[in-house]
Z-matrix of the N, CA and C atoms (Angstrom, degrees):
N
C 1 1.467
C 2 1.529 1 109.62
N 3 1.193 2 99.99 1 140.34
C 4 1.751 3 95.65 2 -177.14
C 5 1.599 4 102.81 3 -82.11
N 6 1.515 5 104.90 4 -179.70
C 7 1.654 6 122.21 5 -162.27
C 8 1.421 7 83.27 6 -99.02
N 9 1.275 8 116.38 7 166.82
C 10 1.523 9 146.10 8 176.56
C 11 1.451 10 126.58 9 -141.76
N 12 1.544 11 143.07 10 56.86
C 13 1.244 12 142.65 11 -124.80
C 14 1.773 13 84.07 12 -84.98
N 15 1.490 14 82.77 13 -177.57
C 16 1.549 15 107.19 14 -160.82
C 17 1.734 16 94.16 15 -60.37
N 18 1.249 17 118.51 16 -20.17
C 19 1.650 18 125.68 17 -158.17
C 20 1.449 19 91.71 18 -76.77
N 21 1.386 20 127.92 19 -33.95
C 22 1.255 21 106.72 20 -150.74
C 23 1.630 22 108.20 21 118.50
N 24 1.255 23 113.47 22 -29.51
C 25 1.398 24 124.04 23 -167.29
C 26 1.865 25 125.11 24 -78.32
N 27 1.346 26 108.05 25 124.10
C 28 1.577 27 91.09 26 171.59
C 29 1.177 28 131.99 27 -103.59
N 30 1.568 29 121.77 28 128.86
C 31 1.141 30 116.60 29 -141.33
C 32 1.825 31 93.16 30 -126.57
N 33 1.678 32 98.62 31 102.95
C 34 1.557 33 114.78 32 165.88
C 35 1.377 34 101.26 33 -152.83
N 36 1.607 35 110.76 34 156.60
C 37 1.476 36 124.04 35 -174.32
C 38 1.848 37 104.01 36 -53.19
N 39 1.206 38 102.78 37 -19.12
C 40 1.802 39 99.11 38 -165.42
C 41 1.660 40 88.16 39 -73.85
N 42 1.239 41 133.44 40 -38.43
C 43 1.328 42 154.10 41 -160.69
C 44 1.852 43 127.55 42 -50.56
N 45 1.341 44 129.06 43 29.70
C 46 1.460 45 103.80 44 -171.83
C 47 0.598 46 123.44 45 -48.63
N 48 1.825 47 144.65 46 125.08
C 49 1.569 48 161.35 47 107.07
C 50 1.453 49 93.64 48 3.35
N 51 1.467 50 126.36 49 90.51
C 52 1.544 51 111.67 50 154.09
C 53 1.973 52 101.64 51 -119.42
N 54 0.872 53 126.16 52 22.56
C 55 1.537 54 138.08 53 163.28
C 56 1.671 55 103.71 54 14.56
N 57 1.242 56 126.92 55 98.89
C 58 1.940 57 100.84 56 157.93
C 59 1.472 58 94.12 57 -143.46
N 60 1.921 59 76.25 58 116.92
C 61 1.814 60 98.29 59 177.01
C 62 1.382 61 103.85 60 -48.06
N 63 1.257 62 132.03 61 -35.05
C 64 1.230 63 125.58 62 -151.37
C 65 1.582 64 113.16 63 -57.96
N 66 1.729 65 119.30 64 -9.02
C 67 1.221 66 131.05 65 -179.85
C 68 1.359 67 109.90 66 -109.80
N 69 1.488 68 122.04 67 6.57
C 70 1.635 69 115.36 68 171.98
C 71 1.716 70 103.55 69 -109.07
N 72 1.536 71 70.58 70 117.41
C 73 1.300 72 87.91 71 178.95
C 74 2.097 73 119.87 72 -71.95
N 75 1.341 74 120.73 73 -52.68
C 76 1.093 75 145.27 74 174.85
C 77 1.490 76 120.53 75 -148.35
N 78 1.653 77 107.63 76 172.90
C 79 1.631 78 113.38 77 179.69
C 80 1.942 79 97.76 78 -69.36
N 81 1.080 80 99.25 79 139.30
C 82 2.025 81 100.91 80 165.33
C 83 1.484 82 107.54 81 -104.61
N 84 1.059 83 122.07 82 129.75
C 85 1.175 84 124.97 83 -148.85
C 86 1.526 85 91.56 84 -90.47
N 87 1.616 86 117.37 85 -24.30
C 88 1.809 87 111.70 86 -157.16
C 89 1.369 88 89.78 87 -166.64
N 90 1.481 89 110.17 88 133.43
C 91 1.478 90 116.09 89 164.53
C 92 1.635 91 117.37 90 -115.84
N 93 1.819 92 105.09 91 113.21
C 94 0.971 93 122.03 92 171.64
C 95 1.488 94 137.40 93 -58.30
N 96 1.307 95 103.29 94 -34.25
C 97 1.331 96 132.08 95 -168.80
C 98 1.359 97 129.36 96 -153.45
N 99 1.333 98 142.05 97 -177.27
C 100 1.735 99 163.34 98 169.92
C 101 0.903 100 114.61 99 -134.48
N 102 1.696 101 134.74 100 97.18
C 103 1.460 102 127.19 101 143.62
C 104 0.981 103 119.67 102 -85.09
N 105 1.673 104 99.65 103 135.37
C 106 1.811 105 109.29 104 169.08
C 107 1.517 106 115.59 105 -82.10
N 108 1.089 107 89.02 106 138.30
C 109 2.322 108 88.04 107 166.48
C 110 1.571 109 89.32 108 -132.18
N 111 1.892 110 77.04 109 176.80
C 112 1.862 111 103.60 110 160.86
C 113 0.882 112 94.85 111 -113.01
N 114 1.782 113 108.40 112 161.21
C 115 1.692 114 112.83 113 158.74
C 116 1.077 115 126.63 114 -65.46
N 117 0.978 116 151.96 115 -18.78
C 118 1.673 117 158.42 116 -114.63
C 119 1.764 118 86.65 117 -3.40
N 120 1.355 119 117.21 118 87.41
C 121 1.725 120 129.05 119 160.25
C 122 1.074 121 84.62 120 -169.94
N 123 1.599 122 71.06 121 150.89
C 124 1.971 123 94.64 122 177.90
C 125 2.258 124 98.35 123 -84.13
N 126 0.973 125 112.73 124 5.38
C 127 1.497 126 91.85 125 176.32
C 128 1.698 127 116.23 126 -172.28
N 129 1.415 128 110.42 127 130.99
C 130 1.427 129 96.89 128 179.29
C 131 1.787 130 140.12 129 -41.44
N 132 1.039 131 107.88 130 0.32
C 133 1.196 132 127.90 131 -163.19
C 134 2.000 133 76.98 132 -79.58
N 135 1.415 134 97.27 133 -84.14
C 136 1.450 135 121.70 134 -145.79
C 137 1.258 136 82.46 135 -42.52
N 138 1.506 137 133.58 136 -35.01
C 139 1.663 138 112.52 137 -160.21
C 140 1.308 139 111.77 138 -91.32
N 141 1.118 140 108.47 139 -13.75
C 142 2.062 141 122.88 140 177.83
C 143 1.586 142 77.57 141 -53.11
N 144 1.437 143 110.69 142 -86.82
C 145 1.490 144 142.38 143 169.27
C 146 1.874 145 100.01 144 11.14
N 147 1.176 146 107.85 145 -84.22
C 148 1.532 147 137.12 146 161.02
C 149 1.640 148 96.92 147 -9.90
N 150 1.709 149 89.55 148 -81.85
C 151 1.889 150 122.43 149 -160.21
C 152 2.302 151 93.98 150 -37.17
N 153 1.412 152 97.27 151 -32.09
C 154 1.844 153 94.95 152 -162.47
C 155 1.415 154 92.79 153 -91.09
N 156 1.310 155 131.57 154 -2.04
C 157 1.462 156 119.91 155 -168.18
C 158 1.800 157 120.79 156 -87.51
N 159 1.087 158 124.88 157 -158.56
C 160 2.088 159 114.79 158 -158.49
C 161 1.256 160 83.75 159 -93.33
N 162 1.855 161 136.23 160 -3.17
C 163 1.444 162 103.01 161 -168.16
C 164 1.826 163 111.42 162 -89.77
N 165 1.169 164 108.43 163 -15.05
C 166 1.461 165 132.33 164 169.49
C 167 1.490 166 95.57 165 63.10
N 168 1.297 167 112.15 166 50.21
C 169 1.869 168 117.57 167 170.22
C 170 1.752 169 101.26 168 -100.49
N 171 1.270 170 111.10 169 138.88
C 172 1.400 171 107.89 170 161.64
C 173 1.654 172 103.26 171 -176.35
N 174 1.497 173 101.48 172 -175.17
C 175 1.548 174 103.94 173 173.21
C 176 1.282 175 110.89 174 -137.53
N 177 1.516 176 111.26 175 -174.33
C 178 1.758 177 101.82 176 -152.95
C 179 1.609 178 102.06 177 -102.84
N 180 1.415 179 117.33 178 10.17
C 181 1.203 180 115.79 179 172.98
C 182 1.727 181 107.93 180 -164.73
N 183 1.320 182 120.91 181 141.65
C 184 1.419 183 127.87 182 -135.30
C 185 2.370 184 87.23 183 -133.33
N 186 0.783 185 117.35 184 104.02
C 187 1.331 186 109.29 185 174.79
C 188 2.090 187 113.83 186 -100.02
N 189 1.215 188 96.04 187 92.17
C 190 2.068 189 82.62 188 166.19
C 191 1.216 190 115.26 189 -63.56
N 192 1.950 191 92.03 190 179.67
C 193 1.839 192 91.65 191 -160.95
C 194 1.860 193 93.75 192 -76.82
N 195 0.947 194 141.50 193 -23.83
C 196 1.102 195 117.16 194 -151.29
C 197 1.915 196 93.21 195 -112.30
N 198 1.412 197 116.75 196 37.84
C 199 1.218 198 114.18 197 138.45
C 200 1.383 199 100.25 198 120.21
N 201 1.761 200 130.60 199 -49.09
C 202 1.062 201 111.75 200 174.96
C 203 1.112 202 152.58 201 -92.59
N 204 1.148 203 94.61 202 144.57
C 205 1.802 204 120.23 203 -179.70
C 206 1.891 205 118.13 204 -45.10
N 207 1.159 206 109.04 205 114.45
C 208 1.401 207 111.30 206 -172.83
C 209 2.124 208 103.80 207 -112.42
N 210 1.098 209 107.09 208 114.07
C 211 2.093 210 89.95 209 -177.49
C 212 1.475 211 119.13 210 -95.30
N 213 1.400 212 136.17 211 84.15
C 214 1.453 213 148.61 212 -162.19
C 215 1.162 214 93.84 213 -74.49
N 216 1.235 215 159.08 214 -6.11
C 217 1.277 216 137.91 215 171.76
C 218 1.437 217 107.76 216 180.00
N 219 1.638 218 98.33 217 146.39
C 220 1.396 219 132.79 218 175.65
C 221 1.421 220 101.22 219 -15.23
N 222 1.436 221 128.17 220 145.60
C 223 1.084 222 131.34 221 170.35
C 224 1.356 223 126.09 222 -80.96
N 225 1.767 224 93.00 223 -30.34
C 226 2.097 225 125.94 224 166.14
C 227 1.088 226 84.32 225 -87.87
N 228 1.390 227 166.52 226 33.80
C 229 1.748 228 139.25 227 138.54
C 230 1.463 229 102.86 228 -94.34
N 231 1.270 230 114.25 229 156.70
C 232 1.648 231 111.58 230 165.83
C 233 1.617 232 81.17 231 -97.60
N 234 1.608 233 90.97 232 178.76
C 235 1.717 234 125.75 233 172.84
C 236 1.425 235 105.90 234 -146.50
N 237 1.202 236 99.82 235 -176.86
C 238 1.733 237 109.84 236 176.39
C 239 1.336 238 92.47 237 -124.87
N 240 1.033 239 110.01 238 102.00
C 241 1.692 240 128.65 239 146.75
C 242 1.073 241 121.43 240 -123.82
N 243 1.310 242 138.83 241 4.21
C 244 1.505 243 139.98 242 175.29
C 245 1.865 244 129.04 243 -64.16
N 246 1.666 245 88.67 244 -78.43
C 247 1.361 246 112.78 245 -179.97
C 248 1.400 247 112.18 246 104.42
N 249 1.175 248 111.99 247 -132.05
C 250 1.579 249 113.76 248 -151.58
C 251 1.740 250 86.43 249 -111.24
N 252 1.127 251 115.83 250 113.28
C 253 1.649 252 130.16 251 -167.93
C 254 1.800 253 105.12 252 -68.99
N 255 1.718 254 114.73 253 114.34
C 256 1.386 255 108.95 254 165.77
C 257 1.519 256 115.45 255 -59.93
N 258 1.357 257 102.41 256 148.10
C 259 1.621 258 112.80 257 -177.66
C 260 1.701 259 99.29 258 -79.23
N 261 1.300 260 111.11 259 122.49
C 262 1.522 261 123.89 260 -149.28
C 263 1.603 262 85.02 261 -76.02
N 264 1.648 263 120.47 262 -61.44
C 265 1.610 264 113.28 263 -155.10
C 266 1.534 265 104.02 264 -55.66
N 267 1.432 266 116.56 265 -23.16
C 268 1.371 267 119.06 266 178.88
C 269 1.353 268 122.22 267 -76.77
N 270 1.311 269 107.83 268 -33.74
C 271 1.568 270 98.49 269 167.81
C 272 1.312 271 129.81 270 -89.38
N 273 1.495 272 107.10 271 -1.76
C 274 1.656 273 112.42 272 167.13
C 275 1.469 274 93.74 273 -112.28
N 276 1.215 275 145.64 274 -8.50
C 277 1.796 276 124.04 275 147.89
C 278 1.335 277 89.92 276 88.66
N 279 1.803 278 106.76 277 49.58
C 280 1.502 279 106.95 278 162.44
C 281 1.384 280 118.34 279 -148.64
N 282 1.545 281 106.51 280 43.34
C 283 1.153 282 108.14 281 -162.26
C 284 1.645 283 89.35 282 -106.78
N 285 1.423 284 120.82 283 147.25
C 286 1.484 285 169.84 284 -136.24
C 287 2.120 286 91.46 285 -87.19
N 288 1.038 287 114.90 286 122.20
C 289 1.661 288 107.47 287 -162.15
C 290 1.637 289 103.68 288 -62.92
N 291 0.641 290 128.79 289 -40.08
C 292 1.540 291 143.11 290 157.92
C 293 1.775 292 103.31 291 -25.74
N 294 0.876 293 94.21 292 -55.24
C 295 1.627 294 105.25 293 170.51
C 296 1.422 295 129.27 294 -74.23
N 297 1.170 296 99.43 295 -34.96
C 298 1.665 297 124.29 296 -172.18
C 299 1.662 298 104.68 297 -66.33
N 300 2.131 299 93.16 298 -51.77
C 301 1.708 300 98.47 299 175.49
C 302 1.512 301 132.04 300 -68.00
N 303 1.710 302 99.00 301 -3.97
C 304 2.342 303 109.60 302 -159.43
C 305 1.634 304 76.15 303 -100.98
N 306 1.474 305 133.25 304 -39.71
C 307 1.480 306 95.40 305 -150.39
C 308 1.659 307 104.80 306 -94.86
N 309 1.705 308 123.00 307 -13.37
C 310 1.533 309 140.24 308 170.64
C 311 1.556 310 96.12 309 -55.44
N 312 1.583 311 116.01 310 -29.05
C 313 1.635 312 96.15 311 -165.69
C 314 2.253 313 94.69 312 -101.86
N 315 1.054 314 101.43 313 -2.41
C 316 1.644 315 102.83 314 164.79
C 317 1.389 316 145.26 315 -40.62
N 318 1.357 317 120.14 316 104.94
C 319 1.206 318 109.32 317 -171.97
C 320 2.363 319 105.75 318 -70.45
N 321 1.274 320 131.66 319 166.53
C 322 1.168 321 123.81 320 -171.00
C 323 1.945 322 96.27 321 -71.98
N 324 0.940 323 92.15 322 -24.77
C 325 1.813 324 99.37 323 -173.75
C 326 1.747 325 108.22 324 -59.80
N 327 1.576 326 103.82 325 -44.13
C 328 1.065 327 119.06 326 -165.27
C 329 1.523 328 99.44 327 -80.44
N 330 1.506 329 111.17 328 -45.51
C 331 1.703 330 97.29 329 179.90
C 332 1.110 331 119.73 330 -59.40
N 333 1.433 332 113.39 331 -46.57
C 334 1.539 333 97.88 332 173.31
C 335 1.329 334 135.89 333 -63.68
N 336 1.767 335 121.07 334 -5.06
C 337 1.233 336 116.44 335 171.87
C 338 1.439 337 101.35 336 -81.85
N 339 1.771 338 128.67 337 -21.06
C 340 1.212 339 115.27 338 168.83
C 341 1.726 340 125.55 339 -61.73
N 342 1.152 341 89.11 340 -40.44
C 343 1.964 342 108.32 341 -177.60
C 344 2.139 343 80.44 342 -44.58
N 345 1.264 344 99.81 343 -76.86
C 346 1.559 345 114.63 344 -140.26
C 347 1.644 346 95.53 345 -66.01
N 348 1.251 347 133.52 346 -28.85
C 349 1.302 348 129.25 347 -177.83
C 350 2.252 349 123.14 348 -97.33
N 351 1.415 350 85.35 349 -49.76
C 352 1.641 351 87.63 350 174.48
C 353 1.797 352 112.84 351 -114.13
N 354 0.947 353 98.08 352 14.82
C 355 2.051 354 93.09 353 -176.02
C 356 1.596 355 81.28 354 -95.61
N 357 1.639 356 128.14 355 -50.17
C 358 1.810 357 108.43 356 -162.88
C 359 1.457 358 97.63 357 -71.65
N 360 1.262 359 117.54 358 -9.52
C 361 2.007 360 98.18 359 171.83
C 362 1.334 361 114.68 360 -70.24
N 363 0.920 362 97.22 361 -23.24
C 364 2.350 363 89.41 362 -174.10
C 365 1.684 364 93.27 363 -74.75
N 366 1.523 365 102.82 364 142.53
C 367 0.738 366 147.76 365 141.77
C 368 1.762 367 118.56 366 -20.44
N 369 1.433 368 122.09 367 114.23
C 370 1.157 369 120.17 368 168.40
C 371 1.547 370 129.40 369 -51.92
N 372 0.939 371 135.81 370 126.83
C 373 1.369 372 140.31 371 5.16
C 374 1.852 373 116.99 372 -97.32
N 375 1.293 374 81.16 373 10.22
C 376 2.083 375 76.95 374 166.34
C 377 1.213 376 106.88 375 -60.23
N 378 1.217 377 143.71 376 -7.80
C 379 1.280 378 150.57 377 -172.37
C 380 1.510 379 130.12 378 -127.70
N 381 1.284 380 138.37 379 173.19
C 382 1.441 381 116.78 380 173.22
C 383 1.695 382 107.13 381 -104.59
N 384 0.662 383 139.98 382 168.44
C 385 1.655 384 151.84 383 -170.93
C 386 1.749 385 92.40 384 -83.12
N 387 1.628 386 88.64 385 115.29
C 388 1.965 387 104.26 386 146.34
C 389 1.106 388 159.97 387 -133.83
N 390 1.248 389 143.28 388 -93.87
C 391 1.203 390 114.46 389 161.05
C 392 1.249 391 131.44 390 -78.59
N 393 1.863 392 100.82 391 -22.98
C 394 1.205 393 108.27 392 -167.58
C 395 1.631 394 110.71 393 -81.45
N 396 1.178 395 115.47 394 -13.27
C 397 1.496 396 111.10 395 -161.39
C 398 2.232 397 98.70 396 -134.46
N 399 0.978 398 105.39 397 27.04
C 400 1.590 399 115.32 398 -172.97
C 401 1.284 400 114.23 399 -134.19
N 402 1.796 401 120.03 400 155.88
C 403 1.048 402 132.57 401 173.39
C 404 1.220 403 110.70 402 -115.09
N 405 1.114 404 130.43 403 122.11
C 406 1.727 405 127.00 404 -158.53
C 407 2.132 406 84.51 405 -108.59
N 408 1.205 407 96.68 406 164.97
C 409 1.638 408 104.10 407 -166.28
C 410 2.271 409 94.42 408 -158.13
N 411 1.248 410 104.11 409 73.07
C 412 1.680 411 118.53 410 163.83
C 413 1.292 412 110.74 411 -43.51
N 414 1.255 413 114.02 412 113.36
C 415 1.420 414 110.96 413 160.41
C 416 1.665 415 119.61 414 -106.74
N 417 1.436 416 134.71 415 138.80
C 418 1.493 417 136.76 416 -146.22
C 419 1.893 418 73.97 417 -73.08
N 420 1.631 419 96.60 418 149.89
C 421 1.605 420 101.47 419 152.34
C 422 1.589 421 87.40 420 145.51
N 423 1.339 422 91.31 421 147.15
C 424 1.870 423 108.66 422 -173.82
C 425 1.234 424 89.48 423 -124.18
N 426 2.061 425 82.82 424 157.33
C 427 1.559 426 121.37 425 174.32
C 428 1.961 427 106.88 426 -84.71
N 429 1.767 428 100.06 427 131.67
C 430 1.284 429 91.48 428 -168.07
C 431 1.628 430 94.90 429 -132.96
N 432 1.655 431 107.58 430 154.48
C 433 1.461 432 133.74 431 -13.22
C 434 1.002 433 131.32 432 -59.03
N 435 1.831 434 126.31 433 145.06
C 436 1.349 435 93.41 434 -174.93
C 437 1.583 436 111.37 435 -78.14
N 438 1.130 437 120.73 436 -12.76
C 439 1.543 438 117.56 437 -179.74
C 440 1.501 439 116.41 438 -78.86
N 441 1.525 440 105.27 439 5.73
C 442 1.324 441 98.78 440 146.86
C 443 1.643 442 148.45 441 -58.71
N 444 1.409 443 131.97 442 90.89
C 445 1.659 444 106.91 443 -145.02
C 446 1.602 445 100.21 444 -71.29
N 447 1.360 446 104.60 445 -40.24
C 448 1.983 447 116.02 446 -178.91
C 449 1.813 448 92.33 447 -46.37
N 450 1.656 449 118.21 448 110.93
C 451 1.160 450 99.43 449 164.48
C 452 1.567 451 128.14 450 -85.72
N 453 1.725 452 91.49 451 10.58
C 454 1.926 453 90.72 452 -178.25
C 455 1.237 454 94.54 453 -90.24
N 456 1.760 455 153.97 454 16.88
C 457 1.116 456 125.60 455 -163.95
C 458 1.590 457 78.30 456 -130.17
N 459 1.294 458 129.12 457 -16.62
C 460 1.810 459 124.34 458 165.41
C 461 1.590 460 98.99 459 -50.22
N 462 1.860 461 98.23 460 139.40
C 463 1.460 462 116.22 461 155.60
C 464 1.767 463 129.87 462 -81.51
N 465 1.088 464 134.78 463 130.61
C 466 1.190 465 114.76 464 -170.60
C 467 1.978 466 88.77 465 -72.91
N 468 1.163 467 120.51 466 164.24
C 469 1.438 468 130.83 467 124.33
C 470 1.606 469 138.08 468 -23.86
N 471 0.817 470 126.59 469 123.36
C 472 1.686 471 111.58 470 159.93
C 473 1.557 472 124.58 471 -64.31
N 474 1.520 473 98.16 472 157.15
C 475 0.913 474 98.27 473 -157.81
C 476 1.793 475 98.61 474 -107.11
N 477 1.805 476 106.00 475 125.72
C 478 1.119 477 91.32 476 -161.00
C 479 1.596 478 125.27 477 -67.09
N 480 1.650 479 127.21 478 -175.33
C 481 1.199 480 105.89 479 162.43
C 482 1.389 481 145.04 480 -92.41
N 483 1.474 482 107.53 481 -2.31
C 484 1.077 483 103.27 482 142.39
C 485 1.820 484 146.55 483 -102.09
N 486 1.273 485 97.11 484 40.46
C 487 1.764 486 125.34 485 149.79
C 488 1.410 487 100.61 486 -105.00
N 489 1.161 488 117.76 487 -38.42
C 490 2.089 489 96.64 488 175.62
C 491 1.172 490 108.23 489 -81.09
N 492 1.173 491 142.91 490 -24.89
C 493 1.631 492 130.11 491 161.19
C 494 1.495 493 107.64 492 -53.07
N 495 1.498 494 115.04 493 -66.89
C 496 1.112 495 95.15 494 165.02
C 497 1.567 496 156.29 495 -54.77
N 498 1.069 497 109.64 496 -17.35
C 499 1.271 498 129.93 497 166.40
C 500 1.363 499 119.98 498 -75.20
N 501 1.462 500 119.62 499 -54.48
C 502 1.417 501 104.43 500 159.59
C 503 1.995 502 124.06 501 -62.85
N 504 1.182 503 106.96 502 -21.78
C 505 1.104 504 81.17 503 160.30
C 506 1.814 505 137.44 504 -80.78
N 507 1.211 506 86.55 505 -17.22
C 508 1.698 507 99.23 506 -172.08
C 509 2.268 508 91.98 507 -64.46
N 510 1.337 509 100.66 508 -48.66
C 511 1.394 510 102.91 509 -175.21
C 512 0.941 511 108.15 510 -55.44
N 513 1.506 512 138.79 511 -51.90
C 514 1.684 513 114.55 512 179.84
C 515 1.147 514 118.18 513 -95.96
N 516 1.201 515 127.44 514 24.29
C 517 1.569 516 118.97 515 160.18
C 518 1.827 517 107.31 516 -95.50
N 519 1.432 518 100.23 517 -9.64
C 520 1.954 519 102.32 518 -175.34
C 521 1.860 520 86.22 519 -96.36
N 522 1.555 521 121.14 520 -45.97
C 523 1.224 522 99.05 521 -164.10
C 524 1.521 523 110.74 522 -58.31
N 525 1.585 524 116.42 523 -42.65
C 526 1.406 525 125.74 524 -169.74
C 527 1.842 526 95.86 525 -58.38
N 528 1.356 527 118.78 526 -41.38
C 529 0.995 528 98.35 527 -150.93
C 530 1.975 529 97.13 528 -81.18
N 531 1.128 530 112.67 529 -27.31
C 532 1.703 531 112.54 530 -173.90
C 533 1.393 532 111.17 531 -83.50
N 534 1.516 533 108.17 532 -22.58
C 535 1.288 534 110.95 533 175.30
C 536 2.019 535 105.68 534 85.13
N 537 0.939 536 84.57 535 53.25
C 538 1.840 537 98.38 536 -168.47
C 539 2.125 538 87.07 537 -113.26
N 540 0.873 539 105.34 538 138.38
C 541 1.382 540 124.71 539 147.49
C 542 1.779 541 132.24 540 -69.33
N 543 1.199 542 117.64 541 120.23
C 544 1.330 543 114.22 542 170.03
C 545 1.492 544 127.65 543 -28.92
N 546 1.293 545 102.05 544 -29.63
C 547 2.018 546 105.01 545 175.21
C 548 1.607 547 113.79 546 -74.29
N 549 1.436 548 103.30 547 -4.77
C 550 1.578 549 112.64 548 -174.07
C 551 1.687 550 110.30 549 -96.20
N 552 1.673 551 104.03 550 11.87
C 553 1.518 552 108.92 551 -173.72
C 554 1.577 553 86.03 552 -86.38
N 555 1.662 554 115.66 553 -173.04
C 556 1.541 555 123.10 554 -169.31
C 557 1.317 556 92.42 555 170.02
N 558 1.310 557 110.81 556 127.90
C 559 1.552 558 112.15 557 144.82
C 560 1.725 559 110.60 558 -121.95
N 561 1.897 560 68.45 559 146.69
C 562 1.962 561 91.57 560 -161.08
C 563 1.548 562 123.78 561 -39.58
N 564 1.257 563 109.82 562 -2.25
C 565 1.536 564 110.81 563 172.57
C 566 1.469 565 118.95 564 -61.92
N 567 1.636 566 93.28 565 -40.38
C 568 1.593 567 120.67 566 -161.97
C 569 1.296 568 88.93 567 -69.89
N 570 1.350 569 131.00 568 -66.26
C 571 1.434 570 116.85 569 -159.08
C 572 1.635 571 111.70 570 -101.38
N 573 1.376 572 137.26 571 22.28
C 574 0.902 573 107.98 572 176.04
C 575 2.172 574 89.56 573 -151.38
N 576 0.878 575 109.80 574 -176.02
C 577 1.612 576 96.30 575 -174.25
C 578 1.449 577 110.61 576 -123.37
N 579 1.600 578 91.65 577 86.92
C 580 1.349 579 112.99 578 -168.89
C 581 1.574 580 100.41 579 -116.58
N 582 1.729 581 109.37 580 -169.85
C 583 1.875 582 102.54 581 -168.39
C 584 2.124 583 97.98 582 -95.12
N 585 1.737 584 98.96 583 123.25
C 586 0.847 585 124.11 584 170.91
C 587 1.454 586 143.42 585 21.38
N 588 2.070 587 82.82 586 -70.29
C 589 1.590 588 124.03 587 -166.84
C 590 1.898 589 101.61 588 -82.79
N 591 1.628 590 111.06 589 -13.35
C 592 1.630 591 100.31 590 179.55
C 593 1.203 592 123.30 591 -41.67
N 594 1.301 593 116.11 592 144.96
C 595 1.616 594 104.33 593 169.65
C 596 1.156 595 122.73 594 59.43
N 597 1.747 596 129.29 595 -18.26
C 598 1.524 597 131.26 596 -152.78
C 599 1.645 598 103.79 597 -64.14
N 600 1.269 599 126.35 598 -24.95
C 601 1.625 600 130.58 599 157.51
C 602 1.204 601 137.88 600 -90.24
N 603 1.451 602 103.42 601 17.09
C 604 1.752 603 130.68 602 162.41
C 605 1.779 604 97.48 603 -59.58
N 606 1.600 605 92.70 604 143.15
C 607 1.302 606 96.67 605 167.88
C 608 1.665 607 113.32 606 -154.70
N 609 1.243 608 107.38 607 129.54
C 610 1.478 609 114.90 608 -174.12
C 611 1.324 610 123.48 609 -138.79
């Protein structure tokens, strides 16, 4: 099992230290979950690049195509890598009729003030894991074409195999080490309403 220092940090040779506060947002008190993404960039560089810029979006671990593992932030910091959180009973088609009838009569304006105001109050796992309670894990790979402007009709890339070696390993050395269960993995499609094809050749 790998080490985890007091920082937050994991410290094994597979491991680059590339740290930029500029994406920790606060202490996370508890990690619920792991979402995977892609970058939509063609290279870890550009998204390090990204990770230091005014929008202060990033995730706490950055994978290139040819395997290594880069760790941008605290494992105790949150980040914003999520987005706008899917309403969980709705996307597993078990939400309570009462519920079933408030969000059918929804304008899109209005759901999303629900997503962003009362979906992060419920209680885990009535909900899917976000920023506040998740470890997001970037893997390099773009949405194609890029001269596509519609980004729901871009393909992601595959994801090579050596980023899924790595990636599954990075996943069970964080689940073993947080004590998270495999059902607590996610890619960001699942929980947030992003394009489809992310991650869809992630493997862990």
């Amino acid at each position: 099992m790998v080490k985890i220092d007091t920082f937050g940090r994991v410290i094994h040779p597979r491991v680059k230290l590339s740290i930029i506060p500029n994406i920790e947002i606060r202490h996370m008190e508890y990690v619920n979950g792991i979402i995977i993404h892609q970058t939509d960039s063609k290279s870890a560089q550009s998204t390090l690049d990204t990770y230091k810029g005014p929008e202060k979006v990033g995730a706490h671990f950055l994978i290139d195509k040819d395997g290594t593992i880069y760790q941008t932030a605290s494992i105790y910091k949150m980040t914003h890598h999520v987005g706008m959180l899917r309403v969980r009973c709705q996307a597993e088609r078990r939400c309570k009729p009462v519920e079933v009838k408030k969000f059918k009569g929804m304008k899109w304006s209005e759901f999303k003030r629900y997503s962003k105001e009362q979906e992060i109050r419920k209680r885990y796992p009535d909900r899917h894991p976000f920023n506040a309670d998740s470890i997001g894990i970037e893997l390099v790979g773009e949405a194609l074409p890029r001269e596509e402007r519609n980004q729901s009709k871009r393909v992601f890339e595959a994801v090579t195999d050596e980023q899924n070696m790595s990636l599954q390993w990075l996943v069970f050395e964080l689940t073993v080490s947080l004590g998270l269960s495999m059902k607590n993995i996610f890619r960001h499609p699942i929980v947030s309403y992003k394009n489809p094809t992310e991650a869809e050749t992630a493997r862990w």
